[in-house]
C-alpha positions as CSV (number, residue, x, y, z in Angstrom):
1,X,0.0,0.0,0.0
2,X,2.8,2.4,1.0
3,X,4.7,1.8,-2.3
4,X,1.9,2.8,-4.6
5,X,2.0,6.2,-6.4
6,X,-0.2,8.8,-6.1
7,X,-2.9,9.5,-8.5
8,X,-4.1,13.0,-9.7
9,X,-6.4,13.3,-11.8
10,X,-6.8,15.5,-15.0
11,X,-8.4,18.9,-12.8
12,X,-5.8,18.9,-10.2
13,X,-2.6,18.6,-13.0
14,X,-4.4,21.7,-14.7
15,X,-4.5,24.2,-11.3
16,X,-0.8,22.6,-10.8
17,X,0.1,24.2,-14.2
18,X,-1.5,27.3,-13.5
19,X,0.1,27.7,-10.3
20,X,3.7,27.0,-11.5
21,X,2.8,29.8,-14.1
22,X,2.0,32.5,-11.6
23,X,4.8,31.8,-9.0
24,X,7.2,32.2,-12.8
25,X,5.7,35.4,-13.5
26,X,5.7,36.2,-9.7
27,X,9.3,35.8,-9.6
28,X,10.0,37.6,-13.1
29,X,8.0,40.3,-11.7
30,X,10.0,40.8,-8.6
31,X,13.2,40.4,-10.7
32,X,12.5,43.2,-12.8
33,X,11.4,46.0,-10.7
34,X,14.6,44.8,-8.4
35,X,16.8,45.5,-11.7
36,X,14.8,48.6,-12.3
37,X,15.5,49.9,-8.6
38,X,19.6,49.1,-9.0
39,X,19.7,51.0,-11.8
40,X,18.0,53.9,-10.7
41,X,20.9,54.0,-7.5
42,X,23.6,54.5,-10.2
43,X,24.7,58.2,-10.0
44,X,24.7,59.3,-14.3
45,X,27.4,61.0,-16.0
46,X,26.5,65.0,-16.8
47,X,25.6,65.5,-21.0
48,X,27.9,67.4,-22.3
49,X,25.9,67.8,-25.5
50,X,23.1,68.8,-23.7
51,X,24.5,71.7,-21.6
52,X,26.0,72.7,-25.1
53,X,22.9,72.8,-26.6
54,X,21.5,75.0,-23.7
55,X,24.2,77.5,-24.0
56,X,23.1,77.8,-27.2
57,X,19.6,78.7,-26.6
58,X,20.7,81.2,-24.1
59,X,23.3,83.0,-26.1
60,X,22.0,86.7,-27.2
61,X,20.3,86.9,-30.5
62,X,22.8,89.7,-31.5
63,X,26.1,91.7,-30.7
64,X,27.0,95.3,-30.2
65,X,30.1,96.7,-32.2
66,X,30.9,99.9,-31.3
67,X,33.7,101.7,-33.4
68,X,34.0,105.1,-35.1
69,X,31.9,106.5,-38.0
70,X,32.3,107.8,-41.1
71,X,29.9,110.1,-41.4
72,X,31.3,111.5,-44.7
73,X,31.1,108.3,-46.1
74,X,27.6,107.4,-44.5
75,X,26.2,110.7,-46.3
76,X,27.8,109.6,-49.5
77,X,25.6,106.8,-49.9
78,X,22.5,109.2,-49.3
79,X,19.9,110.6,-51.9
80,X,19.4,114.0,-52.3
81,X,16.1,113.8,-51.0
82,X,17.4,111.6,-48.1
83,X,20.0,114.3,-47.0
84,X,16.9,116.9,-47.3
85,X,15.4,115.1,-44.9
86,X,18.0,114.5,-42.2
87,X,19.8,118.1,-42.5
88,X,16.9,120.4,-44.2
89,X,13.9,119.6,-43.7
90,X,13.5,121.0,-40.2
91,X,13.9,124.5,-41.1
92,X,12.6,124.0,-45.1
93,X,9.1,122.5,-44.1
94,X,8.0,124.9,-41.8
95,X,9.5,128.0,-42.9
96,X,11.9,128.9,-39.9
97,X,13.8,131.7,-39.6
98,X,12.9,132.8,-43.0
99,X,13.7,129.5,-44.9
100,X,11.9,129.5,-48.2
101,X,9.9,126.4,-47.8
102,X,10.4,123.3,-50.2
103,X,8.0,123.6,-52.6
104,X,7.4,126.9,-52.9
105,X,7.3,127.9,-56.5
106,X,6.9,131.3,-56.1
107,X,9.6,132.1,-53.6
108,X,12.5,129.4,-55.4
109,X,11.3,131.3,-58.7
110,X,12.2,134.4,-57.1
111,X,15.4,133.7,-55.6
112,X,16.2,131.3,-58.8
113,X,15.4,134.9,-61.1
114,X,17.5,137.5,-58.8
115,X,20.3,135.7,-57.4
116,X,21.6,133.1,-60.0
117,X,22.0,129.4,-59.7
118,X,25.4,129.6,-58.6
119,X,24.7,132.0,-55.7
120,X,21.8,129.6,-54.2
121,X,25.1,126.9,-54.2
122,X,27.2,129.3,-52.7
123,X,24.7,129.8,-49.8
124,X,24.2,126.5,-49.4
125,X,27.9,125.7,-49.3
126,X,29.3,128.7,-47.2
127,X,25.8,129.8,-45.2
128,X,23.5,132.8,-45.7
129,X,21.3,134.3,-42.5
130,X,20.7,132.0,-39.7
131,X,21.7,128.7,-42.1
132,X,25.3,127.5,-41.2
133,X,27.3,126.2,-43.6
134,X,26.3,123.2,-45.5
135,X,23.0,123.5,-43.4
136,X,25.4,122.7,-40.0
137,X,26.4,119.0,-41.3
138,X,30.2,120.0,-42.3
139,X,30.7,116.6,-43.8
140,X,28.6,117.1,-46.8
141,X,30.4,118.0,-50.1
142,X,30.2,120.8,-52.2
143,X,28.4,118.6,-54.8
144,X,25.9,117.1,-51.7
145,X,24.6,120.6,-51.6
146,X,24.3,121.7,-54.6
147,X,22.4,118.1,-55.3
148,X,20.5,119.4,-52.6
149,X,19.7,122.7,-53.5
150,X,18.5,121.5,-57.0
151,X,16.1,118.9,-55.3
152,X,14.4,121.4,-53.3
153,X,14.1,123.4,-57.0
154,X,12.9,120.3,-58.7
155,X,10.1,119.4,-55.4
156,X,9.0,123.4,-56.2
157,X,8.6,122.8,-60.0
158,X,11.2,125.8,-60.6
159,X,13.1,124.7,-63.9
160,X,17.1,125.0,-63.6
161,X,20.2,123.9,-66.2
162,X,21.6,121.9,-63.4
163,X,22.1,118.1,-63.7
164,X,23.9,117.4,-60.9
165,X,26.8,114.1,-60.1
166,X,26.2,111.0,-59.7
167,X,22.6,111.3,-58.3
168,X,21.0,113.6,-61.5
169,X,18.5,114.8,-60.1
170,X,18.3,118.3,-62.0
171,X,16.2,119.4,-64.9
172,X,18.2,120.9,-67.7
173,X,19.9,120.2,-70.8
174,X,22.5,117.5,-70.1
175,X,23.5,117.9,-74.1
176,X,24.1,122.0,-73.5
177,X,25.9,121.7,-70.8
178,X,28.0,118.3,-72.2
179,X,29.0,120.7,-75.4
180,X,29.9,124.0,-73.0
181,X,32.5,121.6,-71.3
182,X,34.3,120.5,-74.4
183,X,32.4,117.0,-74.2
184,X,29.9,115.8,-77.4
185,X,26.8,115.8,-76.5
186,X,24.6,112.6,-76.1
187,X,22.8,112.3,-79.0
188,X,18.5,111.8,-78.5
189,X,17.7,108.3,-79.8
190,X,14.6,107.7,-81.2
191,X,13.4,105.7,-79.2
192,X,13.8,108.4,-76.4
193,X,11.7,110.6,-78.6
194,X,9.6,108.0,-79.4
195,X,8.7,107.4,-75.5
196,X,8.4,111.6,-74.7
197,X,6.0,111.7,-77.8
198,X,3.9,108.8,-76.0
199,X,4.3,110.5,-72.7
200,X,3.3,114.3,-73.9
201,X,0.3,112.1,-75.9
202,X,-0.7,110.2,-72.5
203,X,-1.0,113.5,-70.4
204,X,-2.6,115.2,-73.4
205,X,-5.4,112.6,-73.3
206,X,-6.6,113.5,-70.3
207,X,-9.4,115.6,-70.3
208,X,-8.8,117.6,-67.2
209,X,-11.8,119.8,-67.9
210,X,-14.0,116.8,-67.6
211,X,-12.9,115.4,-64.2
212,X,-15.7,115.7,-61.6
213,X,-14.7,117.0,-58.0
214,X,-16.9,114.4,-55.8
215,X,-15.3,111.3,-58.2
216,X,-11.6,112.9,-57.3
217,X,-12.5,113.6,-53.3
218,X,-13.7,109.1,-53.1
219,X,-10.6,108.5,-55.1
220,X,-8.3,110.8,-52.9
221,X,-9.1,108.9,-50.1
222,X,-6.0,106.5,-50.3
223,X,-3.7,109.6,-50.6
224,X,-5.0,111.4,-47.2
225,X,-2.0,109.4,-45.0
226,X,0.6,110.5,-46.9
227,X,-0.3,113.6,-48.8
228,X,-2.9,114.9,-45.9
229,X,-6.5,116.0,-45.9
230,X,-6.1,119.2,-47.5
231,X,-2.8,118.6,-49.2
232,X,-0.6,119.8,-47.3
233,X,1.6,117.2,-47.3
234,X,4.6,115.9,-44.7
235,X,8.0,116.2,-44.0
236,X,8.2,113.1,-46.4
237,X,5.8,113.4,-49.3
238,X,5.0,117.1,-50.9
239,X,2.3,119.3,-50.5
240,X,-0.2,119.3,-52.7
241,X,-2.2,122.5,-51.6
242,X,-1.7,125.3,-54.7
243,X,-0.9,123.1,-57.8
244,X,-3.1,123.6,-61.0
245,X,-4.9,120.5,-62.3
246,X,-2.1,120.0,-65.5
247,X,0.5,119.5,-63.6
248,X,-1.6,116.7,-61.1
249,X,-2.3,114.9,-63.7
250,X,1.2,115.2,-65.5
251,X,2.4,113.8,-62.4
252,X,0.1,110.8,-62.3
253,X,0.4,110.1,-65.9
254,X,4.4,109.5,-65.3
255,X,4.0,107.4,-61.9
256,X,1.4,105.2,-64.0
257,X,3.6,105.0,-67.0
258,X,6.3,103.9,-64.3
259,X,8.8,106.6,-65.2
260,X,10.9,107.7,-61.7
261,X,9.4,111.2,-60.9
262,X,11.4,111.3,-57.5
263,X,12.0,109.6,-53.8
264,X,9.1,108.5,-53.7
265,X,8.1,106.8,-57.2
266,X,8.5,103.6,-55.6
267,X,5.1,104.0,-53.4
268,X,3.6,106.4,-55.9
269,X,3.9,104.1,-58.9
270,X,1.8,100.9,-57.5
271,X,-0.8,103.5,-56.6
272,X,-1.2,105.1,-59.9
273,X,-0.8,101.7,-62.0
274,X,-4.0,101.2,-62.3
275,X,-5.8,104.5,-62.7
276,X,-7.8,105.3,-65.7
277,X,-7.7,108.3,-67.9
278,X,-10.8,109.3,-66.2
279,X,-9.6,108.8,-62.8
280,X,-6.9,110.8,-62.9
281,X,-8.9,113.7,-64.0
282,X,-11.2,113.2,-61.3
283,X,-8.0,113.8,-59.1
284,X,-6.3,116.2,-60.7
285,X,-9.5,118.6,-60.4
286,X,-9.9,118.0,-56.8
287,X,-6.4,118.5,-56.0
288,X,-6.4,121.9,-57.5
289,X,-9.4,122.9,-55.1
290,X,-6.6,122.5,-52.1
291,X,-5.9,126.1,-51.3
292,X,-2.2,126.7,-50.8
């Protein structure tokens, strides 16, 4: 009896199975969060890439250089009408001490008619009243000025024989004054002719007397911000207030043609691309209404 083996029956080899199973996967268990827990008790080594990385993302977006300017060569690089602005303008838009504003036809005329080109240079150059030399910026050249002086002509409409350096921005007779300095003159091609015929036929098309006032004061809406209410313009765009019809819409006919009327030709041009004969006739007429 003692020597006979024991017996199990199908039921009790099945829960011995699944018992044998969950004391494995007890064990395994255990094993692994033990592993886990040594690991954590290791002390890690510092990332050097990643403090790298952070310096980066800390450095300063830029750098300040100090160092002496050249202010000579700084205005070199400068626009007539730029150096307006930085050295003239704050005595030549508002008229102080006597300054004959920008754009005031009248007064250049004068001064253009009694005193002689080359005078208004000398002023400019050496100082006249209560305007220092070379309008108190002594690094401006001789040419800077008169540059200068024949912008503020040009923004008044007064017509001059100067052409100026490098810049150009007079309105005389490059030819004349090539021949008076032993040089040939640059001969018209036709195709220059060709485009001023197109040009005078462009502003001759527009039939000024036909513009209507209330059209011209919707359409001048978009000009108010620069050019102001009444015309009377900014430190940076001219005033408006006094000009005749003809010559509003000879300006508008240039800018939509795409020619470069001045500083600003870049935003006036976009604006007057698309205007119609009509629409610039509508604004030409208002315009004149400004009272200077």
């Amino acid at each position: 009896m003692g020597n006979q083996p024991i017996k199990m029956d199908t039921g009790n080899k099945v829960l011995l199975f699944i018992a044998s199973l969950a004391l494995l996967g007890t064990v395994l268990f255990l094993v692994s969060h033990l592993a886990g827990w040594l690991a954590g008790m290791q002390v890690s080594q510092p990332d050097t890439v990643s403090d790298e990385r952070v310096a980066q993302r800390i450095a300063p977006i830029g750098q300040v250089v100090s160092g002496q300017v050249d202010s000579a060569e700084e205005a070199a690089d400068l626009s007539p009408g730029d150096l307006y602005s930085n050295v003239c303008a704050a005595c030549h838009d508002a008229g102080v001490s006597g300054a004959p504003l920008k754009d005031d036809t009248d007064e250049w005329s004068n001064r253009l008619n009694d005193k002689g080109l080359d005078t208004l240079f000398a002023n400019s150059i050496n100082g006249i009243g209560a305007m220092p030399a070379r309008g108190g910026d002594s690094s401006l050249s001789d040419e800077q000025m008169r540059d200068v002086v024949a912008y503020m002509l040009d923004e008044a409409g007064v017509d001059h024989d100067y052409e100026g350096g490098d810049n150009g921005n007079g309105n005389g007779d490059t030819a004349a004054e090539d021949a008076a300095e032993g040089e040939e003159p640059v001969a018209t091609t036709e195709t220059g002719e060709a485009a001023a015929e197109e040009e005078a036929e462009a502003v001759a098309a527009i039939a000024v007397e036909d513009g209507d006032v209330e059209r011209g004061q919707s359409g001048y809406n978009t000009c108010i911000a620069c050019h102001g209410a009444q015309g009377q313009g900014t430190p940076v765009f001219p005033k408006l207030a006094g000009r005749d019809a003809e010559y509003i819409a000879d300006k508008l006919v240039r800018y939509r043609a795409g020619e470069t009327v001045g500083d600003q030709t870049a935003l006036m041009a976009p604006n007057a691309a698309n205007l119609s004969d009509e629409d610039i006739a509508d604004l030409a007429v208002y315009v004149a209404t400004f009272e200077d």
